[in-house]
FIROZA-571037 format. One record per residue (C-alpha): residue number from 1; x, y, z. Coordinates in steps of 0.02 Angstrom, whole numbers. Example, Ala and Ser with C-alpha at 12.3 -4.5 7.8 and 13.67 -1.06 7.14 Angstrom:
2
1,615,-225,390
2,684,-53,357
REM end
This chain:
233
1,0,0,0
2,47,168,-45
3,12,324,57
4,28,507,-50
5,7,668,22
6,63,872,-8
7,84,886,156
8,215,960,288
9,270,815,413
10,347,836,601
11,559,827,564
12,557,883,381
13,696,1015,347
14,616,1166,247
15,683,1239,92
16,675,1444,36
17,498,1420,12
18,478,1437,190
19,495,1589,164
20,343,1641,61
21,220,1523,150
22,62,1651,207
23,-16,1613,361
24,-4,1441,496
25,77,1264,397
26,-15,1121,465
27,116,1006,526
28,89,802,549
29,147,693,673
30,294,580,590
31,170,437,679
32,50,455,567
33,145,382,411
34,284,291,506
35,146,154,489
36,232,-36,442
37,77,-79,350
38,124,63,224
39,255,7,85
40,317,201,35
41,266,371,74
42,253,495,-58
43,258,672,20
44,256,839,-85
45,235,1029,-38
46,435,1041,72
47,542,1061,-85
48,690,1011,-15
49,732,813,-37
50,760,714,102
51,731,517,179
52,643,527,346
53,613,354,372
54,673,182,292
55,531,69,361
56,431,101,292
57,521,248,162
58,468,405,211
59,517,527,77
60,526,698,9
61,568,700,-176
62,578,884,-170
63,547,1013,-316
64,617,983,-482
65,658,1152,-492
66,771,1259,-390
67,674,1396,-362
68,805,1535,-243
69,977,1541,-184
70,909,1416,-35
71,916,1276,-182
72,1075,1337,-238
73,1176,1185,-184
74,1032,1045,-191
75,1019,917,-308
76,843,902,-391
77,779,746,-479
78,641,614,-436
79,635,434,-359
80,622,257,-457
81,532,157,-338
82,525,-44,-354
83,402,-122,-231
84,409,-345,-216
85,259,-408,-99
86,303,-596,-95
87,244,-734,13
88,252,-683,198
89,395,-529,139
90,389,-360,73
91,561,-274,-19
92,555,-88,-66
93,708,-5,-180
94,708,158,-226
95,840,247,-315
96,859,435,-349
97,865,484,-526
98,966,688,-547
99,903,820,-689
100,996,968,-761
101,892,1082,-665
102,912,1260,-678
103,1078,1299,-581
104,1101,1456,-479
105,1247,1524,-436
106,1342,1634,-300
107,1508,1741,-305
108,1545,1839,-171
109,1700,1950,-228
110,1779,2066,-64
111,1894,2231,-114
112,2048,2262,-9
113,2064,2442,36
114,2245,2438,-48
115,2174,2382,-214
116,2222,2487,-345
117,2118,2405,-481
118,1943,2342,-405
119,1867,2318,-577
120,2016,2206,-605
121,2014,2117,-480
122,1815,2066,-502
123,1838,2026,-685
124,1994,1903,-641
125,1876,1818,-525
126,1727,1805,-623
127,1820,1723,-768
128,1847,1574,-644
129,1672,1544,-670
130,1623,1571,-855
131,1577,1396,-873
132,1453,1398,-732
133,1386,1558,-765
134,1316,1522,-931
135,1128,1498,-916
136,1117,1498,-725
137,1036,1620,-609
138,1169,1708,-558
139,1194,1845,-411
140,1370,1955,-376
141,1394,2011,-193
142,1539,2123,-201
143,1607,2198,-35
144,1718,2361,-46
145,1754,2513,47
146,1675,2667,25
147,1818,2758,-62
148,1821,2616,-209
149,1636,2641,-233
150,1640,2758,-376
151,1802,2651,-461
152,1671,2533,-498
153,1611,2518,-674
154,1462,2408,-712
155,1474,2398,-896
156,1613,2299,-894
157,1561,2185,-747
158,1381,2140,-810
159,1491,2110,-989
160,1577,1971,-913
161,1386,1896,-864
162,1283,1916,-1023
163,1288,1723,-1038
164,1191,1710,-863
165,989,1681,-860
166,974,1808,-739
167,1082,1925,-648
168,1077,2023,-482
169,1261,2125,-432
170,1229,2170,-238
171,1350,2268,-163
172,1410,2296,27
173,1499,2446,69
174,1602,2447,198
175,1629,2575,322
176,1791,2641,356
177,1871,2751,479
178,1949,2918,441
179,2145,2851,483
180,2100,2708,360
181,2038,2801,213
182,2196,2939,230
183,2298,2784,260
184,2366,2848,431
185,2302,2676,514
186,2476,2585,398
187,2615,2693,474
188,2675,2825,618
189,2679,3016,531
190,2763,3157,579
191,2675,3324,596
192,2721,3395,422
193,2679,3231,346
194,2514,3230,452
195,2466,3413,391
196,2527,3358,200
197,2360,3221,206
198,2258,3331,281
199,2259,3451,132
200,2264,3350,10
201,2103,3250,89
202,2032,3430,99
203,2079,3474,-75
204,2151,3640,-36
205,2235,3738,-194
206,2387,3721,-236
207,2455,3902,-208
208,2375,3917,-39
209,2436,3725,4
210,2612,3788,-27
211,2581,3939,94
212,2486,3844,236
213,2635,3713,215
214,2754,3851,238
215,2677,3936,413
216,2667,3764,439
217,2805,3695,460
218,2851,3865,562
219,2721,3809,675
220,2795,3649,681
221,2976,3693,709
222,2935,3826,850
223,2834,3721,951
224,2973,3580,960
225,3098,3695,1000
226,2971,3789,1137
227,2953,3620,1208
228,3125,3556,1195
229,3168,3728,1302
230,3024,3688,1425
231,3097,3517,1451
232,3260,3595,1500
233,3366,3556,1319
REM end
């Protein structure tokens, strides 16, 4: 005997589409079909696959489809089963049988602060993955600091994925602090070094750079030698 049901059943492991479900999911006790009169269980509406019983064989075939990034890594097929009632004995086989279901795809790409080429360095890494990127789903999930942001240029990454079904390019900027961006955070400055960034980062004109530089470093040079008199030199 065969039980069949689109049902969701106590121990199952949800896929993404637990997600979208509106409302309460009726859930059954595992009791119910863990019956040893049954010979095989049939169960539909959890898309992910998955054996929750052997006696009798409690299982999930799953969707044929993947249908999000929660499928990404599944494998989607159906089952073959074979089902021998003989005198006073019952044998059930059942063998899992893999499609080319649509394939999605994830590449998450993260930019160093000290990259000089972002665009680069996301090109080199998607050609890794031209092969897999042809007809899938694909989505980019690019990480990079706020100063690469506008180095960025889009033509040439979604270039390298017209082969894809689909494509989604996410990106994560990160937050950084004022000594990183200047790059004060990667060594020790002196004070005319310190004042240099500082203008530069402020974008100050030339001719009155060369000027502020100059009083400066006057600045600089008295109040060493003020201290260095203070402390007794």
């Amino acid at each position: 005997m065969i039980l069949i049901a689109h049902a969701s059943l106590q121990g199952a492991k949800y896929g993404g589409e637990r997600t979208v479900m509106l409302g309460g999911d009726l859930v059954l006790s595992g009791s119910l079909v863990k019956n040893p009169k049954l010979d095989y269980v049939a169960l539909g509406h959890v898309h992910r696959r998955q054996v929750l019983c052997e006696e009798p064989p409690v299982i999930y075939a799953g969707s044929l489809e993947r249908l999000d990034f929660g499928d990404e890594n599944e494998d989607k097929g159906f089952y073959i089963v074979d089902i021998n009632n003989g005198e006073g004995s019952r044998q059930v086989a059942y063998e899992f049988h893999g499609i080319n279901a649509r394939r999605f795809l994830t590449v998450e790409i993260d930019i160093d602060l000290q990259d000089s080429d972002p665009v680069k360095t996301i090109l080199d890494t998607l050609s890794k993955y031209q092969e897999d990127i042809k007809g899938a789903v694909v989505r980019i999930q690019i990480s990079l600091p706020r100063s690469l942001e506008n180095t960025l240029r889009d033509v040439e990454i979604y270039k390298m994925l017209k082969e894809a079904y689909y494509v989604s390019v996410a990106k994560e900027i990160k937050q950084e602090t004022p000594a990183e961006s200047s790059g004060w955070a990667s060594e020790k400055l002196v004070p005319i070094e310190a004042l240099e960034i500082y203008l530069d980062l402020k974008k100050i004109p030339e001719e009155r750079r060369k000027i502020l530089l100059e009083y400066g470093e006057k600045v600089i040079k008295e109040s060493i030698s003020g201290n260095w008199e203070n402390n007794g030199g």
